[in-house]
C-alpha positions as CSV (number, residue, x, y, z in Angstrom):
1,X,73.6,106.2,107.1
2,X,73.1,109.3,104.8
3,X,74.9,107.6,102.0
4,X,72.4,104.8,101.7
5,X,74.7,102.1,103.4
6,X,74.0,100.2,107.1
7,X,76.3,98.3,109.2
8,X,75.9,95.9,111.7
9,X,78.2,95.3,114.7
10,X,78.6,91.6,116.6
11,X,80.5,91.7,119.6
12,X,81.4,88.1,120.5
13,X,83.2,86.4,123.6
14,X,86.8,86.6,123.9
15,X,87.2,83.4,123.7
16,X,85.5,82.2,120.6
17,X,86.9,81.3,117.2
18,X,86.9,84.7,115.0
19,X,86.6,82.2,112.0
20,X,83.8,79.9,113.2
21,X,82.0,83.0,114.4
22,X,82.6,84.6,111.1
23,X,81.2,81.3,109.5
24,X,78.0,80.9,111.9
25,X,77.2,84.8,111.0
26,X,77.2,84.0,106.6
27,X,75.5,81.3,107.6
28,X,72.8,83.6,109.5
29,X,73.0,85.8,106.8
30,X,72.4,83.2,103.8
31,X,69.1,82.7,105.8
32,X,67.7,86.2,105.9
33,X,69.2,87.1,102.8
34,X,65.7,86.1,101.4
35,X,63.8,88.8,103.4
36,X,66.1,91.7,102.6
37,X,65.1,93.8,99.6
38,X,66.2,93.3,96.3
39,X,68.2,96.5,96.1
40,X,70.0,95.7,99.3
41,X,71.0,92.3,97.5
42,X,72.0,93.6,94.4
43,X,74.5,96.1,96.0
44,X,76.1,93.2,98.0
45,X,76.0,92.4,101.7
46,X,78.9,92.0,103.3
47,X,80.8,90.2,106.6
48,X,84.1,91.2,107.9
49,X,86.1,90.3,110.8
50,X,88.0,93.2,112.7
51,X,89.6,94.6,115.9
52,X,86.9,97.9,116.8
53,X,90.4,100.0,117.5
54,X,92.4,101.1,114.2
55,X,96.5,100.0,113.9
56,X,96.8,103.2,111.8
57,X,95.8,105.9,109.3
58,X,97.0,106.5,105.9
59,X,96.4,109.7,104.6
60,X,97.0,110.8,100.8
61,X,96.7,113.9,99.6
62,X,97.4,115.6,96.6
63,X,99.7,118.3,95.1
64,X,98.3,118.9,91.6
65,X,95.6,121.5,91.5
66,X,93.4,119.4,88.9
67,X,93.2,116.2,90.9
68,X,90.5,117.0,93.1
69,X,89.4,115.4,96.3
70,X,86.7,113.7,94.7
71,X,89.1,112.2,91.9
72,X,91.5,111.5,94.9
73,X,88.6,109.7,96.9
74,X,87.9,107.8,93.8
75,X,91.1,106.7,93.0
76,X,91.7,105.4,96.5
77,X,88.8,103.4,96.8
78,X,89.8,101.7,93.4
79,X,93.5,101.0,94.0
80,X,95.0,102.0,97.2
81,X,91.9,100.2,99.4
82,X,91.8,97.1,97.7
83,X,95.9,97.0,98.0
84,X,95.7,97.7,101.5
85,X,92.8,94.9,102.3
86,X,94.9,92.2,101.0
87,X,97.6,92.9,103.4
88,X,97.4,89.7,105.8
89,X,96.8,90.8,108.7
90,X,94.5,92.9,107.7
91,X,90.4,93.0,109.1
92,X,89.1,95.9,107.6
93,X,89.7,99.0,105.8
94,X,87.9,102.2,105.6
95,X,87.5,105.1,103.7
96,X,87.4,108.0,105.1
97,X,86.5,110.4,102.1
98,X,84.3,110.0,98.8
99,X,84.1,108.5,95.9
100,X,83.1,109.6,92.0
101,X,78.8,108.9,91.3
102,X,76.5,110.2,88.6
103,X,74.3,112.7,90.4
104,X,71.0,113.5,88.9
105,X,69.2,116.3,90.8
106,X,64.9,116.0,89.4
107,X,63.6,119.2,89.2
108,X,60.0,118.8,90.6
109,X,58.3,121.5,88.2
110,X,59.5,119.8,85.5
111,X,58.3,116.1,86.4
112,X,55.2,117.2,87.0
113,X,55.1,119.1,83.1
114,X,55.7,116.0,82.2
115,X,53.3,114.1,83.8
116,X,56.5,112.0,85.3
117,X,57.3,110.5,89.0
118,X,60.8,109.9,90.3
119,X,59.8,106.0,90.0
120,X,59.8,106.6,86.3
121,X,63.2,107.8,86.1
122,X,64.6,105.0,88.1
123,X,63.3,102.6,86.0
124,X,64.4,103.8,82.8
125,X,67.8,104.0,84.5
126,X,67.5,100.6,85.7
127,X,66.5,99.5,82.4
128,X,69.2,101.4,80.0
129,X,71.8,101.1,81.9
130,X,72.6,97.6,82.6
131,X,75.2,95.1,81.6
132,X,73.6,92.2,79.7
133,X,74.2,89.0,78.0
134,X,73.2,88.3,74.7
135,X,74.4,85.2,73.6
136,X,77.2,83.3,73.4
137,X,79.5,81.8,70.5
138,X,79.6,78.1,70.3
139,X,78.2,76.1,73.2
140,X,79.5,73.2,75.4
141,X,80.8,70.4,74.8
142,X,82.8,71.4,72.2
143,X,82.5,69.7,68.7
144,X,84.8,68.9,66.1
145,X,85.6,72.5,64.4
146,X,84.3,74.4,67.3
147,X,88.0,75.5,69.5
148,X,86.3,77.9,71.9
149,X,83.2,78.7,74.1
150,X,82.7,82.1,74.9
151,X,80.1,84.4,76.5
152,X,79.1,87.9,74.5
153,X,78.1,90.2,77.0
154,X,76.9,93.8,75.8
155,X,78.3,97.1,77.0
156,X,74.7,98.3,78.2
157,X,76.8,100.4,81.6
158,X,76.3,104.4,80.9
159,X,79.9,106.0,81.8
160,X,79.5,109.9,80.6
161,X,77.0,112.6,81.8
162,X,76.3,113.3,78.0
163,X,75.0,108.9,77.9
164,X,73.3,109.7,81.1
165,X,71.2,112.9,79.9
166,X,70.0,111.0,77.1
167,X,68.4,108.5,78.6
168,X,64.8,108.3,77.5
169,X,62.6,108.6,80.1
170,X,59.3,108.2,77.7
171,X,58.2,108.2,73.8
172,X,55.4,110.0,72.5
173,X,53.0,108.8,70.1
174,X,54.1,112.5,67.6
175,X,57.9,111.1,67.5
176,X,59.3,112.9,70.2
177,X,60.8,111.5,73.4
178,X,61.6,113.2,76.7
179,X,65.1,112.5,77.7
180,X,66.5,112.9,81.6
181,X,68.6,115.9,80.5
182,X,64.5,117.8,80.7
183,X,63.9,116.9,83.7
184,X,67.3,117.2,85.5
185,X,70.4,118.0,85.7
186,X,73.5,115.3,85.6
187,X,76.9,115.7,86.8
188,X,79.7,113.5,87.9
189,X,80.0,114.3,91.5
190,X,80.6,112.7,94.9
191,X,78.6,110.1,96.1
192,X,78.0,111.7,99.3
193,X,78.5,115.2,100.2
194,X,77.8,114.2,103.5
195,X,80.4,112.6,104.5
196,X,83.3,113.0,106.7
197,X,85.8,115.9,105.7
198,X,89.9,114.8,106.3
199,X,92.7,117.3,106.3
200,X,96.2,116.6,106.6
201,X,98.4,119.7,107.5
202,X,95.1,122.0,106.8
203,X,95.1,120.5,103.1
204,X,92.3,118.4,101.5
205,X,93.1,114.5,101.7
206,X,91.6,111.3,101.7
207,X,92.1,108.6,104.4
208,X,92.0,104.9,105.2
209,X,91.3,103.8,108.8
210,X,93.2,99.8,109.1
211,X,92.0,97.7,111.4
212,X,93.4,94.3,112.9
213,X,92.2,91.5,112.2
214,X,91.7,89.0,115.4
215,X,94.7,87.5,116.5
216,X,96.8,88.9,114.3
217,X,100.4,90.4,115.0
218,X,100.5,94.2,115.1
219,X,103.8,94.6,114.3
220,X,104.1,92.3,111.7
221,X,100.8,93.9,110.1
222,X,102.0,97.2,110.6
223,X,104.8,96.1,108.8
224,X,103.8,94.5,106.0
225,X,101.0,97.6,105.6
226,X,104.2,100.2,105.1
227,X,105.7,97.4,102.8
228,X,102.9,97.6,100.5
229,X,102.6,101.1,100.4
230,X,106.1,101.7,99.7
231,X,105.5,99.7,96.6
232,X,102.1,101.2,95.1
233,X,103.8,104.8,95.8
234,X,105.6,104.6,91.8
235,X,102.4,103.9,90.7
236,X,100.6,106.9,92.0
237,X,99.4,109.9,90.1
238,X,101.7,112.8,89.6
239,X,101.4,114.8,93.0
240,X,100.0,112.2,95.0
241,X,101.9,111.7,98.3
242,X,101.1,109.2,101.2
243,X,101.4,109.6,104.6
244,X,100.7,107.3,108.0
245,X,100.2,110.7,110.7
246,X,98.8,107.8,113.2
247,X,100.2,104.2,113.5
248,X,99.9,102.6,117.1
249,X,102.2,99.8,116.5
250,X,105.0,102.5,117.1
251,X,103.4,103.1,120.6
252,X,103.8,99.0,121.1
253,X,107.0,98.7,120.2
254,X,108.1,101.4,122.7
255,X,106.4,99.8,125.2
256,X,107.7,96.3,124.5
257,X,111.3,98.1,124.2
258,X,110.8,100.1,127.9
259,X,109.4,96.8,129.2
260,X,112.5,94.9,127.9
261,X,114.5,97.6,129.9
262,X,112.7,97.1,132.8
263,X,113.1,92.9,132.7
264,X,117.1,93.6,132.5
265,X,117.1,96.0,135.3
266,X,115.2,93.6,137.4
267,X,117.6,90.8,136.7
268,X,120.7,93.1,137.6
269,X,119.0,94.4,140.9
270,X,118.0,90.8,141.9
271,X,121.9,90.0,141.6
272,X,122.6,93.0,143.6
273,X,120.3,92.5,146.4
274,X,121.1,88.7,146.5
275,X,124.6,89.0,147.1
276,X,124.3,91.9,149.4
277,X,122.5,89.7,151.4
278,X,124.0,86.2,150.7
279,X,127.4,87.6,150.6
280,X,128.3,84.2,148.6
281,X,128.7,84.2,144.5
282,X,127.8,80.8,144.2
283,X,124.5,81.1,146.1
284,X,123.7,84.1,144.2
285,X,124.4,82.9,140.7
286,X,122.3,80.3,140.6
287,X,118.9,81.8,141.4
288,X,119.9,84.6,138.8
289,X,121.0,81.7,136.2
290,X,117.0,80.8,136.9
291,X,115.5,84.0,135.8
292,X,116.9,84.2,131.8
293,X,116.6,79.7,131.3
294,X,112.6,80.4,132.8
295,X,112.2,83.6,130.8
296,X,114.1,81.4,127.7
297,X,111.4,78.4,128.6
298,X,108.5,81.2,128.4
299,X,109.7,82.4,125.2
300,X,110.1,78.9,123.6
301,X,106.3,77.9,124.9
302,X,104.8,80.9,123.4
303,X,106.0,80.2,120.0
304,X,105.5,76.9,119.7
305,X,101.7,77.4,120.6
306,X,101.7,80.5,118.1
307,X,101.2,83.3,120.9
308,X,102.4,86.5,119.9
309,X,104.6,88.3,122.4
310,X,102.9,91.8,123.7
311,X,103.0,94.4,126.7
312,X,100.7,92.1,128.8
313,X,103.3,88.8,128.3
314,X,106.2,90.7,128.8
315,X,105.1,92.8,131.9
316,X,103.7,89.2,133.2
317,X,107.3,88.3,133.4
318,X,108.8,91.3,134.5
319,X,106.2,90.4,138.1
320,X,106.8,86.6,137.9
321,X,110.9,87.1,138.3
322,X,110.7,87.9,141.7
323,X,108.3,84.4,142.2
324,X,111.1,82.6,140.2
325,X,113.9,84.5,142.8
326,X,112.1,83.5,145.7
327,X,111.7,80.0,145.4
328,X,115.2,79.4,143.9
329,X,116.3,81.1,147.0
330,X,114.7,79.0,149.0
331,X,116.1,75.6,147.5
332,X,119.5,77.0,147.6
333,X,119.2,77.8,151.3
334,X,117.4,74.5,151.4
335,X,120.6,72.7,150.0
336,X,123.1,74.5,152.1
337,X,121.2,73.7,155.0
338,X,121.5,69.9,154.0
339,X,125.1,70.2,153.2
340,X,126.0,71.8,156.4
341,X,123.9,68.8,159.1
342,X,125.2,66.1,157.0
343,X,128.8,67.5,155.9
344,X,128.3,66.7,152.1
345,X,130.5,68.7,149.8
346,X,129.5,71.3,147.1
347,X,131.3,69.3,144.5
């Protein structure tokens, strides 16, 4: 991508274990971790595991003139992303906006007065800015007088343009030194002003894109998702408001509500053709007392084998009632039938 990142999608069977899948692919990776370039290692490779479809969007924008959408960007990725991730439930969450970076724009002319190539400007930013260890205090094992073992780790990290555009990029042998600031100019910008560009009512905003994880309940996720947000809303800045413009679980739940509508009218029109036809209560209360102890069964069998009830299970019973009605019709007829050659009685 522009922004210096790659991703790689595996699409696996539907029947295979997300988690043994997600397993076999570190293990893959540990393997060709070895061949990838040292840069690509140092900035982390990672493996998630996550639906391709998003459960919903949650946009934040801001009020306050002065937080800008870079800051905004910045300030989700930090807080509101990681938040968000944690949810369980959860596969993956995106960013849709930017983030805060040091920029440093070389001006050409000027590397080449100084007798300077870009690779000489990354190095010395490699070199003075980097976190470090120098020592330690004590040592292990502990010995008598010595309560505590501790690592001292210098703050080498650069964090203002003003520590950035004096970075020495070279010393002469007359004193002086040529510092980044001559060659180029630093600012604290985005880290990609190629990214993608969110609105929410026609104002600037930042969004993040959830996305199920496998198996996992959308409901319940959904849930949990609004729960969290509810709770990091005191904690934003002064302005900031959240949104969700997009969340499909809603679109679920009405469907699992109209498909609950549908299963009751079935059952009442099943009862209604049956005694129109049977013309005897008893006959036609007992294949209607099948439909809600099968659909009862169904229920009970899904949870204890941790199935999750969607539009696909319900509308599966919504078609199997009328296999249910038909072959309890059949033993009842089957029964009277009995009763009536060899005289028994109902009771």
């Amino acid at each position: 991508q522009a922004d210096g990142t790659g991703s790689l999608t595996l699409n696996f069977d539907p029947a295979t274990n997300p988690d043994l899948a997600q397993v076999d692919v570190q293990n893959r990776l540990a393997r060709a971790q070895p061949r990838l370039p040292a840069a690509v290692i140092q900035q982390g490779v990672r493996v998630d595991k996550a639906n391709p479809n998003f459960l919903l969007f949650i946009m934040l924008s801001s009020e306050n003139p002065d937080f800008t959408p870079i800051a905004l960007g910045d300030y989700v990725s930090r807080t509101v992303l990681p938040e968000i991730q944690r949810v369980p439930g959860v596969g993956q969450g995106l960013l849709f906006g930017t983030e805060r970076a040091m920029r440093i724009w070389l001006d050409p002319a000027k590397l080449v007065g100084f007798r300077l190539a870009p690779a000489d400007v990354n190095a010395a930013i490699q070199a003075q800015n980097a976190q470090v260890s120098s020592g330690s205090i004590g040592d292990l094992p502990n010995v008598p007088g010595q309560p505590v073992a501790a690592t001292v780790v210098v703050r080498g990290q650069l964090a203002s343009v003003e520590q950035f555009s004096n970075i020495v990029l070279r010393a002469n042998p007359d004193g002086s030194t040529v510092r980044l600031k001559d060659v180029a100019r630093v600012e604290l910008g985005a880290d990609s002003y190629t990214g993608r560009v969110t609105r929410l009512n026609g104002k600037p905003s930042v969004g993040v894109g959830v996305q199920l994880a496998p198996s996992a309940n959308a409901l319940q996720t959904a849930k949990l998702i609004k729960q969290r947000l509810k709770a990091l809303e005191p904690y934003f800045p002064q302005g900031v408001k959240a949104a969700i413009p997009f969340d499909s679980s809603l679109f679920i739940d009405i469907s699992i509500s109209q498909v609950v509508e549908t299963l009751l009218e079935a059952v009442f029109l099943v009862f209604l053709v049956m005694f129109l036809f049977l013309q005897n209560i008893r006959y036609t209360l007992i294949p209607t007392l099948v439909v809600p102890i099968a659909l009862l069964g169904s229920f009970a069998t899904l949870l204890a084998l941790g199935f999750s009830i969607n539009v696909l299970t319900m509308f599966g019973m919504v078609l199997v009632i009328g296999i249910v009605v038909d072959d309890a019709i059949v033993v009842v007829e089957n029964v009277e039938r009995i009763m009536s050659e060899e005289g028994l009685s109902p009771y």
